[in-house]
VOSEDO-29263 format. One record per residue: x, y, z of N, C-alpha, C in turn. Coordinates in steps of 0.05 Angstrom, whole numbers, padded with zeros to 5 digits, always signed. Example, Ala and Ser with C-alpha at 12.3 -4.5 7.8 and 13.67 -1.06 7.14 Angstrom:
<recs>
+00264-00114+00156+00246-00090+00156+00264-00066+00156+00257-00045+00142+00273-00021+00143+00258+00001+00157
</recs>
This chain:
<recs>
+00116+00962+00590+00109+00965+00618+00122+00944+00636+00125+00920+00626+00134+00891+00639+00159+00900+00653+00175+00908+00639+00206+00908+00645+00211+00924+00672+00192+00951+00675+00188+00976+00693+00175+00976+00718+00156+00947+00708+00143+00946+00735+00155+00920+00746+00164+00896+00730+00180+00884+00749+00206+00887+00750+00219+00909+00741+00243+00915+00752+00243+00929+00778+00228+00947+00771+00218+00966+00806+00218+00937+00825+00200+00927+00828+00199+00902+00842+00215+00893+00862+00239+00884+00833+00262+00868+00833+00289+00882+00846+00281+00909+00850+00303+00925+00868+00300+00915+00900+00279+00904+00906+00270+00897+00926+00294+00873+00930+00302+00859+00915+00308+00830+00907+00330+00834+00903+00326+00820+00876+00353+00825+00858+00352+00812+00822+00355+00824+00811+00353+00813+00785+00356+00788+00770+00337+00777+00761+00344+00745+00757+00312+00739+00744+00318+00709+00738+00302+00696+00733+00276+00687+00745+00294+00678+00768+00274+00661+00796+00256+00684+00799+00282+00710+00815+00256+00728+00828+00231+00742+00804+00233+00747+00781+00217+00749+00763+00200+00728+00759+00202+00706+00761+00181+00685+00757+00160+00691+00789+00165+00689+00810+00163+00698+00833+00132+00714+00831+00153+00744+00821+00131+00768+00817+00109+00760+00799+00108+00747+00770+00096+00737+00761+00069+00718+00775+00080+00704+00789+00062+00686+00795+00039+00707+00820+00062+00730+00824+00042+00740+00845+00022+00757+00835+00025+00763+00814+00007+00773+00789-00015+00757+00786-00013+00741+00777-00024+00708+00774-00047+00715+00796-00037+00709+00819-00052+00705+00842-00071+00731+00843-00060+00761+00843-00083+00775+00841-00098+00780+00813-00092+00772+00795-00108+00767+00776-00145+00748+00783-00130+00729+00796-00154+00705+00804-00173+00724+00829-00155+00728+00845-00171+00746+00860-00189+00764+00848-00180+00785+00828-00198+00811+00800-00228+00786+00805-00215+00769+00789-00233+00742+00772-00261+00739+00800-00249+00727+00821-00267+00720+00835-00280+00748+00847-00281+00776+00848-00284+00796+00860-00302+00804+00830-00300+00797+00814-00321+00809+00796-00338+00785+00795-00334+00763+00796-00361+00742+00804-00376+00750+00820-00359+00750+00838-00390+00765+00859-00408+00791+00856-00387+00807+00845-00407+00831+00835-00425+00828+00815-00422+00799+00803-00446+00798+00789-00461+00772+00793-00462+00772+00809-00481+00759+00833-00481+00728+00835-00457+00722+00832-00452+00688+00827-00417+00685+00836-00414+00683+00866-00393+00677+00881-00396+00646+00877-00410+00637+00875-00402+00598+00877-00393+00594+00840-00404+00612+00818-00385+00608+00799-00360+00619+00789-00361+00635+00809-00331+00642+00806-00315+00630+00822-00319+00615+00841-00305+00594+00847-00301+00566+00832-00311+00561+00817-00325+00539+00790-00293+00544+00777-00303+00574+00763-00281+00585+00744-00248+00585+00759-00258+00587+00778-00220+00593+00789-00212+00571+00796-00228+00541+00801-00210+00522+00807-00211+00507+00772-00226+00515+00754-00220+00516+00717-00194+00522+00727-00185+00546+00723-00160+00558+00715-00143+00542+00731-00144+00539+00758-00130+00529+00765-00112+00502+00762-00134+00487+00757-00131+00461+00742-00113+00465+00715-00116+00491+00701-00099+00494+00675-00076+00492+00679-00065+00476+00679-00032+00479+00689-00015+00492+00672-00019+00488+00640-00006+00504+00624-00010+00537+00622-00041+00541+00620-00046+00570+00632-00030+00581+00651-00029+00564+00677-00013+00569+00705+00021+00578+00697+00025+00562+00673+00050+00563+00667+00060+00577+00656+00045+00590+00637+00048+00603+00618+00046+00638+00631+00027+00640+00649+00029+00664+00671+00057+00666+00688+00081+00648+00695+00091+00649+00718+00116+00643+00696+00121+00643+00676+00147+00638+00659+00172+00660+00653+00158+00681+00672+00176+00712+00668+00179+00727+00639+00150+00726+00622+00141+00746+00601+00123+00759+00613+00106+00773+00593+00083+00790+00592+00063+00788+00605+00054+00757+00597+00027+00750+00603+00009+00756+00631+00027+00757+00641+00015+00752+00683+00004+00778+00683+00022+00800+00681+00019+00837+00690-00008+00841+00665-00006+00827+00640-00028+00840+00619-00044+00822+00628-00047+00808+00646-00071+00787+00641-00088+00798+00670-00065+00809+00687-00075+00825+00716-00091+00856+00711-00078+00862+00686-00090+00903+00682-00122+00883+00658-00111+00858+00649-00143+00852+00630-00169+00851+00650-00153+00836+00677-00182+00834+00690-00191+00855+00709-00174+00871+00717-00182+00902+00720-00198+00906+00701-00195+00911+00678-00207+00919+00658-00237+00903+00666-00234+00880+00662-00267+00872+00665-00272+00885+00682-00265+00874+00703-00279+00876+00740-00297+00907+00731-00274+00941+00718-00294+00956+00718-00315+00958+00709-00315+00940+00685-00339+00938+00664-00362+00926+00679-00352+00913+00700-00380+00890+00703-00387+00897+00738-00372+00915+00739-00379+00925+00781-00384+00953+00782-00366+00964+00767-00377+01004+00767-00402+01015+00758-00423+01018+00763-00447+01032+00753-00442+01052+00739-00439+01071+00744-00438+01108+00734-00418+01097+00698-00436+01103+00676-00419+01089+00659-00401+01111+00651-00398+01134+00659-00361+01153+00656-00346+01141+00665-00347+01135+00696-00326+01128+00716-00321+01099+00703-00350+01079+00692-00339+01054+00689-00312+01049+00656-00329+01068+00641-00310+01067+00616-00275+01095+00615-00277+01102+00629-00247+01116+00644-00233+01092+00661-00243+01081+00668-00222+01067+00687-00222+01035+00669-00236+01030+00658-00233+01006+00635-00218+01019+00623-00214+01038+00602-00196+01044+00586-00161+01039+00598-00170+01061+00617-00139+01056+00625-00127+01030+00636-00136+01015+00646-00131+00991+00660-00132+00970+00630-00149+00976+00612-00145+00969+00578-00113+00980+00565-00108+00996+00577-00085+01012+00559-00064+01004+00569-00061+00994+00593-00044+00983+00615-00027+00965+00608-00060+00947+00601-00056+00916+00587-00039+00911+00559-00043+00933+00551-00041+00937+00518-00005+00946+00516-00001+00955+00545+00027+00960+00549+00048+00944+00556+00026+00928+00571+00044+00902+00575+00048+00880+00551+00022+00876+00533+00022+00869+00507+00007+00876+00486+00011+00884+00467-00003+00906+00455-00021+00883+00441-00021+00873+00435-00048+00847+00422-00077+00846+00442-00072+00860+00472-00092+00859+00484-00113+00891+00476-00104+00901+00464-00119+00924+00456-00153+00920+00442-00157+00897+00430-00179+00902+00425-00199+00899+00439-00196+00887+00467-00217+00881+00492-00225+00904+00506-00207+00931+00513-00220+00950+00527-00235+00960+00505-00228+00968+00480-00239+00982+00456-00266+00969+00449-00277+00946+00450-00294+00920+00440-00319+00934+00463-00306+00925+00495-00325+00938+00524-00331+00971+00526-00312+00986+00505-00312+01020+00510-00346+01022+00487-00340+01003+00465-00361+01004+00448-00385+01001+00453-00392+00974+00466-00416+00967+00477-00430+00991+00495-00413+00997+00519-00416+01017+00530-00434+01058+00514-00418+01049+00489-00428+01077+00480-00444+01066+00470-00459+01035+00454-00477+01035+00435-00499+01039+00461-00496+01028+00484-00512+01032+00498-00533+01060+00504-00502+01080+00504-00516+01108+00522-00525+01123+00493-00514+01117+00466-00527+01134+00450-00527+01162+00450-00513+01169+00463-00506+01197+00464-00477+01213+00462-00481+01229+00436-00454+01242+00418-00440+01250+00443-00437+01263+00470-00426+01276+00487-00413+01253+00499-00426+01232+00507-00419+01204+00521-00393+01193+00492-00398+01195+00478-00376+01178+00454-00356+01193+00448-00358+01222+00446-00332+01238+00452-00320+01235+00471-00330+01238+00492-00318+01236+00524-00307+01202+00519-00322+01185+00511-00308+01156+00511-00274+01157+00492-00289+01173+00470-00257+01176+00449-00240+01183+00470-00240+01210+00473-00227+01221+00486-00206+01210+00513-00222+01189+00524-00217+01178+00555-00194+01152+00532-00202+01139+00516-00183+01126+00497-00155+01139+00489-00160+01161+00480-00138+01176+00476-00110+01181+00499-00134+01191+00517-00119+01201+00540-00099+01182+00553-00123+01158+00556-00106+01128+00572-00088+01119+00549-00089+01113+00523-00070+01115+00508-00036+01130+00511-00047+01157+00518-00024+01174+00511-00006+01173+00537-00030+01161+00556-00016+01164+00587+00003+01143+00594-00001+01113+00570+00017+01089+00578+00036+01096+00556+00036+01107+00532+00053+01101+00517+00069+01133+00513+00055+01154+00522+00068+01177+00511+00100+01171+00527+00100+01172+00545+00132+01172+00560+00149+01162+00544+00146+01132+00537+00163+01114+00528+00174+01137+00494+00141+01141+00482+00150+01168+00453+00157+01179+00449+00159+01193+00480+00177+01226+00481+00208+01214+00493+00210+01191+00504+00243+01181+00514+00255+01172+00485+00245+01157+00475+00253+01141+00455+00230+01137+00425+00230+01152+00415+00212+01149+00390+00211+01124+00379+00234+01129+00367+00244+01099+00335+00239+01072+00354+00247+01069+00379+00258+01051+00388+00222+01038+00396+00208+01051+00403+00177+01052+00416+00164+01044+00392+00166+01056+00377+00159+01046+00340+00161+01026+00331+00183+01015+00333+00197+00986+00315+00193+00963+00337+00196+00968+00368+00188+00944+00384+00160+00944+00395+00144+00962+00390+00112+00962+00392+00106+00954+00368+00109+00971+00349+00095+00965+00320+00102+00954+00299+00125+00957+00288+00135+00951+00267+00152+00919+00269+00160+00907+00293+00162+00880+00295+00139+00865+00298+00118+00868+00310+00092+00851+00306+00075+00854+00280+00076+00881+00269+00063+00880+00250+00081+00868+00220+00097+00861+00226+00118+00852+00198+00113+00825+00198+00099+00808+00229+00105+00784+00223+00067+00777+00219+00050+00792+00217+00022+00786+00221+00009+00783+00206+00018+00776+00179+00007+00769+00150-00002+00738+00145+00018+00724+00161+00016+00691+00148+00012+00676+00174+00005+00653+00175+00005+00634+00199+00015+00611+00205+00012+00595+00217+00024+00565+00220+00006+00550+00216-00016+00550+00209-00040+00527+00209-00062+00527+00225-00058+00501+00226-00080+00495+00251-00062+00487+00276-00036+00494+00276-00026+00487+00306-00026+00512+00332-00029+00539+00317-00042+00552+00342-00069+00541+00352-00077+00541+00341-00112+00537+00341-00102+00513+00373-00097+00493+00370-00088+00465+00379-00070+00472+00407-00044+00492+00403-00029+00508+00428-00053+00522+00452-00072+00530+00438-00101+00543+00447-00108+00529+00460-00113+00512+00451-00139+00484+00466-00117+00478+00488-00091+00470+00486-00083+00461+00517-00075+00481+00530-00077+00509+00528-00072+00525+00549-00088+00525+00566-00123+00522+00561-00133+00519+00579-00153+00490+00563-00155+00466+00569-00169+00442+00550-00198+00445+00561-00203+00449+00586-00239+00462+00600-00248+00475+00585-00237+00492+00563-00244+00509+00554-00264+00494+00526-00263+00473+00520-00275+00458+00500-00298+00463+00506-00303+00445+00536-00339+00443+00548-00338+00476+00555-00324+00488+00567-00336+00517+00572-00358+00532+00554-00333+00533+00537-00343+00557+00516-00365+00552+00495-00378+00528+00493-00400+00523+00480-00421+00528+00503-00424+00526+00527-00427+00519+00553-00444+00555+00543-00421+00569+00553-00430+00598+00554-00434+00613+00534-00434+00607+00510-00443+00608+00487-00474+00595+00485-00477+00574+00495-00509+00569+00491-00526+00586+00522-00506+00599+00539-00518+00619+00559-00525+00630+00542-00513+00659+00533-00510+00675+00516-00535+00682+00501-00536+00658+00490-00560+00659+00468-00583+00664+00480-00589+00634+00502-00613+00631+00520-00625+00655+00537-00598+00678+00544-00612+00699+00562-00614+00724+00532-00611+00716+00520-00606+00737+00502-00642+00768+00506-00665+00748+00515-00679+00767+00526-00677+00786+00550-00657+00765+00565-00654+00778+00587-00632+00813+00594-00644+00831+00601-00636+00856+00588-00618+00871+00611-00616+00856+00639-00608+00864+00652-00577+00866+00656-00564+00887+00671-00537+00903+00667-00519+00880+00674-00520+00855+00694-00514+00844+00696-00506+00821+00678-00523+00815+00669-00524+00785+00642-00514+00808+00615-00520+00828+00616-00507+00844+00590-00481+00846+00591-00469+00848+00623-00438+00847+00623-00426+00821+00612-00437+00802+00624-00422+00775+00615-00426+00761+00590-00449+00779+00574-00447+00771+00540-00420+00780+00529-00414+00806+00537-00393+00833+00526-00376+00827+00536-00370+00804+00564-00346+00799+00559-00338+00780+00548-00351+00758+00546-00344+00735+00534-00342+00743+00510-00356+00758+00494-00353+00774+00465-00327+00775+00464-00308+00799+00482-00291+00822+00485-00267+00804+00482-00270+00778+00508-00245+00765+00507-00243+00734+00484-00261+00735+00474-00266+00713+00455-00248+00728+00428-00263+00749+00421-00249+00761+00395-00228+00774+00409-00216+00776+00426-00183+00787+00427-00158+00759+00423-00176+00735+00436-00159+00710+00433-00158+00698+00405-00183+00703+00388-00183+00700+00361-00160+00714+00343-00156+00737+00360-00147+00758+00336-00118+00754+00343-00111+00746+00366-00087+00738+00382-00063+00705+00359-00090+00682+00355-00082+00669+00337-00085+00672+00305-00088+00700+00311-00088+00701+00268-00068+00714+00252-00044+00713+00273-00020+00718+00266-00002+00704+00259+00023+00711+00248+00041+00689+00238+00049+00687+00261+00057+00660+00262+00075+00649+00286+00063+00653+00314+00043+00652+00314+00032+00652+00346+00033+00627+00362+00036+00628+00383+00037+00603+00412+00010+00612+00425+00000+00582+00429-00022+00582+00446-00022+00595+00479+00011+00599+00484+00011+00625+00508-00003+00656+00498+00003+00653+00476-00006+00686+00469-00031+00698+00484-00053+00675+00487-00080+00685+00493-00081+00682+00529-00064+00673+00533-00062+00658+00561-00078+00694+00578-00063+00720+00575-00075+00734+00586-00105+00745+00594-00123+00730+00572-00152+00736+00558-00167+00711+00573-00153+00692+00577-00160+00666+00587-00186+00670+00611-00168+00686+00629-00182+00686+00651-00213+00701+00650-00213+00725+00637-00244+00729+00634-00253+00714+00614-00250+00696+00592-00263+00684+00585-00270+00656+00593-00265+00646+00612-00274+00626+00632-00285+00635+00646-00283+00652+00666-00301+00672+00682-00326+00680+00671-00329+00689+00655-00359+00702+00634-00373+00678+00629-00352+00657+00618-00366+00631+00602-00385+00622+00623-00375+00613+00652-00380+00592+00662-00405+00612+00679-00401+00637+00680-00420+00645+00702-00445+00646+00685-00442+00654+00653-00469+00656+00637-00485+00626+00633-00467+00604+00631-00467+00573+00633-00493+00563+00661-00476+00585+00674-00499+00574+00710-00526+00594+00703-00528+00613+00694-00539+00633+00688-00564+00623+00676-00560+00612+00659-00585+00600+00632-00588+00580+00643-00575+00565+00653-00580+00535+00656-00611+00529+00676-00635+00509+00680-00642+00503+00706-00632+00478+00713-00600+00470+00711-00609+00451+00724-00580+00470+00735-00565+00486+00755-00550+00494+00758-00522+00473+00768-00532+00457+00781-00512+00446+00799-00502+00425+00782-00517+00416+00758-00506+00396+00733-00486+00409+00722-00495+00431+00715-00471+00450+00695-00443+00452+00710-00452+00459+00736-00426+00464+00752-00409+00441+00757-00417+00419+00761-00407+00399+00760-00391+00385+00735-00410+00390+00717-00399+00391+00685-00371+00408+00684-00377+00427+00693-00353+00448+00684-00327+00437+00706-00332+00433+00718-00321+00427+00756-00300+00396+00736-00314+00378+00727-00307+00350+00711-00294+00356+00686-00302+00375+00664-00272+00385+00649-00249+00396+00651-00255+00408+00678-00230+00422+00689-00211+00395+00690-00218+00379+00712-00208+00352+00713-00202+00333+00698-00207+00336+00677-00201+00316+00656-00181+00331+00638-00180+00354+00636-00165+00372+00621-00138+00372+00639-00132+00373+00652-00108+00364+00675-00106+00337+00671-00109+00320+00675-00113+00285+00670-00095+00282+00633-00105+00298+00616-00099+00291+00595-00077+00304+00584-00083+00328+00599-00059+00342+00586-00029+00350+00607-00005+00348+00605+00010+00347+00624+00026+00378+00616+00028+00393+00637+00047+00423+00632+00078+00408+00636+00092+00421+00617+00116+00419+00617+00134+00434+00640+00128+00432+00661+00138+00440+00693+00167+00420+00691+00193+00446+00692+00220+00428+00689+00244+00443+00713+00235+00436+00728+00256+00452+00761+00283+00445+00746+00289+00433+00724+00317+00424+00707+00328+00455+00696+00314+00465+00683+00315+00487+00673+00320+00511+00673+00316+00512+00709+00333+00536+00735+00350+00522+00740+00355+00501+00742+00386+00489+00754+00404+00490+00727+00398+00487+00707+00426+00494+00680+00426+00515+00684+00402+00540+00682+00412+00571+00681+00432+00579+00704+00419+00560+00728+00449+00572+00754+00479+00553+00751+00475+00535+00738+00499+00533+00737+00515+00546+00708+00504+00554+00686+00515+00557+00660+00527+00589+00675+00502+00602+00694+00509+00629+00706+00539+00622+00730+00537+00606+00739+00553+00602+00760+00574+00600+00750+00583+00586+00718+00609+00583+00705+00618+00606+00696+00604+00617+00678+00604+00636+00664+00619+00668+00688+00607+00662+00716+00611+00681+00735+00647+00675+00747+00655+00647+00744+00675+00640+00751+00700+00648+00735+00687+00642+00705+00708+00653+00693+00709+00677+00682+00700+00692+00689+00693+00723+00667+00702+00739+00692+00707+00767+00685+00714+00788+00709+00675+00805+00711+00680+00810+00738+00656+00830+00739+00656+00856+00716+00638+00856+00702+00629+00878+00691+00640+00862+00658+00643+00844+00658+00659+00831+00624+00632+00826+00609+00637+00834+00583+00632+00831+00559+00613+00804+00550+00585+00796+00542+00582+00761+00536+00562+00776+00511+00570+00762+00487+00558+00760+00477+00532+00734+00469+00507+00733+00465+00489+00709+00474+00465+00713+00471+00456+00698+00466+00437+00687+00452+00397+00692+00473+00412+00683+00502+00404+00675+00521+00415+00692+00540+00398+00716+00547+00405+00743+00558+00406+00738+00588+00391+00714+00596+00391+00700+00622+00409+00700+00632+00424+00677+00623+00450+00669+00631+00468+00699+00647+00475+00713+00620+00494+00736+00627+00486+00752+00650+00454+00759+00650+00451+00778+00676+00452+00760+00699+00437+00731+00699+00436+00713+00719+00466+00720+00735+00492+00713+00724+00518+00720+00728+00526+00741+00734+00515+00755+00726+00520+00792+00737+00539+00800+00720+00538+00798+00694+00552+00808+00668+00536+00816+00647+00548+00837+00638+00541+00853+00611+00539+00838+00586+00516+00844+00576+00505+00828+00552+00525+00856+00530+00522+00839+00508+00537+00856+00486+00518+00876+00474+00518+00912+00475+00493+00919+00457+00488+00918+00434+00462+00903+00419+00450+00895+00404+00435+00872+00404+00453+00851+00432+00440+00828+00428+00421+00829+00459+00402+00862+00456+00393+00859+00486+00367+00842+00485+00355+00844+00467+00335+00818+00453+00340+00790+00452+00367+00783+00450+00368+00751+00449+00362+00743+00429+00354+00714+00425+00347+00702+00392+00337+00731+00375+00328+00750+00388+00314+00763+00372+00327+00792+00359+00360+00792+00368+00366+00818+00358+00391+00816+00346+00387+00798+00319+00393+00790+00295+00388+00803+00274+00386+00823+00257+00380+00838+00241+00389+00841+00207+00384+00823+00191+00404+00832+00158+00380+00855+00146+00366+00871+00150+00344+00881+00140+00339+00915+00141+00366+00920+00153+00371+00949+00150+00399+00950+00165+00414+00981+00163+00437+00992+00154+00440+00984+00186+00477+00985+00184+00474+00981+00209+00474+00999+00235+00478+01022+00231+00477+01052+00247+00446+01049+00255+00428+01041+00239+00409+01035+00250+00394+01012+00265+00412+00992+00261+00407+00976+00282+00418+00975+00299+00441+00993+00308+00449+00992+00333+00428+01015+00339+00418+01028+00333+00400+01060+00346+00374+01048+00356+00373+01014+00355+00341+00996+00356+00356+00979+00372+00381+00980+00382+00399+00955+00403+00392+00931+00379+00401+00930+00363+00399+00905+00350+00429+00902+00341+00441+00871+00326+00461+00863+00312+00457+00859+00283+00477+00868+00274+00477+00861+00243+00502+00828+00244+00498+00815+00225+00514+00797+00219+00551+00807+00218+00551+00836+00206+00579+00839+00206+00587+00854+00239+00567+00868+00252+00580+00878+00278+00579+00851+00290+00571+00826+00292+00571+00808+00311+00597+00800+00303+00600+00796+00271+00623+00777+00267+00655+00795+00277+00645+00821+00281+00672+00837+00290+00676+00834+00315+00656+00833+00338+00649+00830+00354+00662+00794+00368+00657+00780+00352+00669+00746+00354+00696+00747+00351+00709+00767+00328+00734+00769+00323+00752+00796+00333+00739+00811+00348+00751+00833+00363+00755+00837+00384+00759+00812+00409+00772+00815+00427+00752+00830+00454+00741+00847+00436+00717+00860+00467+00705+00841+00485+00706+00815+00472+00678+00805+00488+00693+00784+00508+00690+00774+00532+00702+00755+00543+00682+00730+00538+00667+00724+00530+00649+00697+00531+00634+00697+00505+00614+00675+00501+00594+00678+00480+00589+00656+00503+00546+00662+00500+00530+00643+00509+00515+00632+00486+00510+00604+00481+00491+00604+00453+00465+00588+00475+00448+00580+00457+00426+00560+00467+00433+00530+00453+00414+00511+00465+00416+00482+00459+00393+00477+00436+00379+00501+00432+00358+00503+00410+00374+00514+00391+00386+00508+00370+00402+00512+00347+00390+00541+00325+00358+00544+00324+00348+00557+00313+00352+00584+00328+00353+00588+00354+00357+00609+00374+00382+00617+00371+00402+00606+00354+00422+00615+00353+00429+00638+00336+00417+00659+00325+00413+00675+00301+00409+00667+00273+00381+00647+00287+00376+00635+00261+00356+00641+00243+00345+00670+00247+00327+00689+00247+00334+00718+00242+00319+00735+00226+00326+00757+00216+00296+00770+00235+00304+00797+00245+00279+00812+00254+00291+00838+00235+00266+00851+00233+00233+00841+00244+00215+00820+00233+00229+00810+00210+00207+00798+00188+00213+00759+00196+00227+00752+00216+00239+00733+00222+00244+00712+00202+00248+00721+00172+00252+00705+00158+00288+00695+00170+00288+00672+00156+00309+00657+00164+00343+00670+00153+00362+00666+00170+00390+00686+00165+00397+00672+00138+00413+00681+00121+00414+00685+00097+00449+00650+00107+00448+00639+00087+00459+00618+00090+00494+00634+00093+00505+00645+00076+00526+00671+00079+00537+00678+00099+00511+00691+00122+00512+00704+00142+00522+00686+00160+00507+00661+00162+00511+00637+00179+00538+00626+00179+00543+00632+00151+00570+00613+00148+00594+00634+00163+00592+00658+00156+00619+00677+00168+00619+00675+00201+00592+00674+00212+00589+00669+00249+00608+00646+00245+00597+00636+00236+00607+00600+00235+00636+00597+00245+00657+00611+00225+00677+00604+00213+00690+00622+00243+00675+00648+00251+00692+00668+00266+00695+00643+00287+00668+00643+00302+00668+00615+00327+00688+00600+00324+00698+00583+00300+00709+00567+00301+00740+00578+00307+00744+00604+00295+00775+00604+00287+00781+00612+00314+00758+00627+00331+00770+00637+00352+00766+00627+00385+00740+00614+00380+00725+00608+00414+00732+00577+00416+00727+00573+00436+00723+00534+00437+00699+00535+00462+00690+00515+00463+00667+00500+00477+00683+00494+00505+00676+00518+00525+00682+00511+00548+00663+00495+00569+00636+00490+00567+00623+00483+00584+00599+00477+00569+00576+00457+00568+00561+00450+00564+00534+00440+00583+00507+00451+00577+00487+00428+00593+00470+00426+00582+00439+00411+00585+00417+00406+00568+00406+00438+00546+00413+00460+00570+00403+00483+00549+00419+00506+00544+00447+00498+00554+00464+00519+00549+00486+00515+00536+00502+00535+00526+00537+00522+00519+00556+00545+00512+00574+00547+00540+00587+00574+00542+00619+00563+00521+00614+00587+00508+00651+00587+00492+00664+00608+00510+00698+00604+00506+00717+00622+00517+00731+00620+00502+00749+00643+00493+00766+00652+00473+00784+00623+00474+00798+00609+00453+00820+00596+00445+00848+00603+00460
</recs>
């Protein structure tokens, strides 16, 4: 969904980096808005103001929304998703329009799927009635088929292997305890929060009204989607960044909720925010748009309009207004020794021998690599085990015999043919 809705956008504009970070952030912004517009509908505008200067204070959260991925647009259709759960009465209309605004999310990143499904549940255990849970299936199905059928019927294999079959190849093993740790500083408030609204939780647990039942189910909804978010191999503590927002939102309003001493809690929560900024610093680097415009700016000087780059770093080439090579429309990521190669070009991916023909066949006017050495196809998809030492060595040897190192900066390094 990402690519479609900020490309539409970006016709407005023009394609790039900046203006995608841009749209992002304006995502961002109505996101917080969802956030504070379902506070009030459940009857606590001064803690959803609590929660939004939380987030705000998150600077890595902030960052991690406005970096030009996923997260902003799935984290904007997640809190749609709440807002209907916790403001629509009539529970058809409320679980139809959660689904889809769930399915949305799930389009923009499919790891957010278990939060509308988690809120569609509660909802039926509620109404208890077989007609209400078909109609719920059904409304699942539908919003399902309505974000993803297009993409199935354009492109099957291709919808298959970059929805499913690359996330699910890498979801077996993990990194430790350093997601867990990437977690804690995306948003660090979240320490005092979430015990915070977790001991709400408990305390109203008599309390039976539609209101306090929303904000158990969501803190539930977005707690176990962020869980299930780090129990994958190789996850970054951005991953959950989209889920973030209703689960600070739910935490802090159930937190004021239970509490009598209200204005302690808020202050409490108001003082982690603050110390969580204090301790933790976002890696904010204005360095980072200035190499991509100038690595783009060189790369634009010497190449003809419409020329050939093969790279690593898909930025660069469009930044410049040049054609990436097909297979490497992924970047670090469309490296492939793990099937034939007719079929990895039918998935836009590279095999080790079309790249190396590709280095040594004259088509290409440039190569862009990264200053991260591992980004250099140092990775096999889908299973991202590491490129076979072989493979590495023939890139190696082509680079050398044919390109030289025309230009260098902290995160780029353009070659031009010898």
């Amino acid at each position: 969904m990402v690519p479609y809705v900020n490309g539409a956008v970006m016709r407005l504009t023009r394609f790039g980096v900046l203006p995608q970070r841009f749209i992002d952030a304006a995502w961002a912004l109505l996101q917080l808005a969802v956030l504070l517009s379902l506070a009030a509908r459940l009857g606590d505008r001064e803690g959803g103001l609590v929660a939004g200067a939380i987030l705000l204070l998150s600077f890595i959260w902030a960052e991690n929304l406005v970096l030009g991925n996923t997260f902003s647009l799935a984290g904007l259709f997640l809190s749609l998703a709440a807002w209907s759960f916790g403001a629509i009465e009539r529970p058809g209309r409320r679980v139809l329009a959660m689904l889809l605004f769930g399915a949305l999310a799930a389009g923009c990143r499919l790891s957010m799927l278990p939060f509308p499904f988690l809120l569609a549940a509660s909802v039926v255990w509620k109404e208890k009635r077989l007609a209400f849970a078909t109609w719920t299936a059904l409304g699942a199905a539908g919003s399902l088929a309505l974000v993803y059928g297009p993409f199935f019927l354009a492109d099957t294999p291709n919808t298959l292997f970059w929805n499913l079959t690359f996330h699910l190849s890498t979801a077996l093993e993990r990194r430790g305890i350093v997601p867990v740790w990437e977690a804690l500083l995306v948003c660090p408030a979240a320490l005092l929060v979430i015990p915070l609204g977790l001991a709400g939780a408990l305390r109203t647990r008599a309390d039976s009204s539609d209101q306090v039942r929303a904000l158990r189910w969501l803190l539930a909804a977005s707690s176990l989607t962020i869980a299930l978010n780090l129990a994958v191999k190789a996850p970054y503590g951005g991953y959950i960044a989209p889920a973030v927002g209703v689960l600070v939102v739910s935490a802090v309003l159930l937190a004021r909720r239970a509490s009598t001493h209200v204005r302690a809690v808020t202050l409490l929560c108001l003082a982690s925010g603050i110390a969580g900024t204090a301790l933790v610093q976002a890696a904010f680097s204005p360095s980072s748009l200035e190499d991509l415009a100038r690595a783009a700016a060189f790369l634009r000087a010497r190449t003809k309009p419409g020329a050939l780059v093969a790279t690593t770093v898909p930025e660069v080439a469009i930044d410049a207004d040049r054609e990436v090579l097909p297979g490497l429309d992924m970047g670090k990521f469309g490296l492939t020794e793990e099937m034939p190669e007719d079929r990895a070009l039918r998935l836009k991916m590279a095999t080790p021998a079309s790249l190396e023909q590709a280095f040594r066949g004259g088509q290409i006017s440039a190569i862009v690599l990264s200053q991260s050495r591992n980004w250099n196809f140092g990775w096999s998809a889908p299973s991202l085990k590491l490129t076979s030492p072989a493979a590495l060595a023939r890139l190696r040897r082509a680079l050398d015999d044919g390109w030289r190192v025309a230009y260098a900066n902290d995160r780029y390094v353009v070659l031009l043919p010898r």
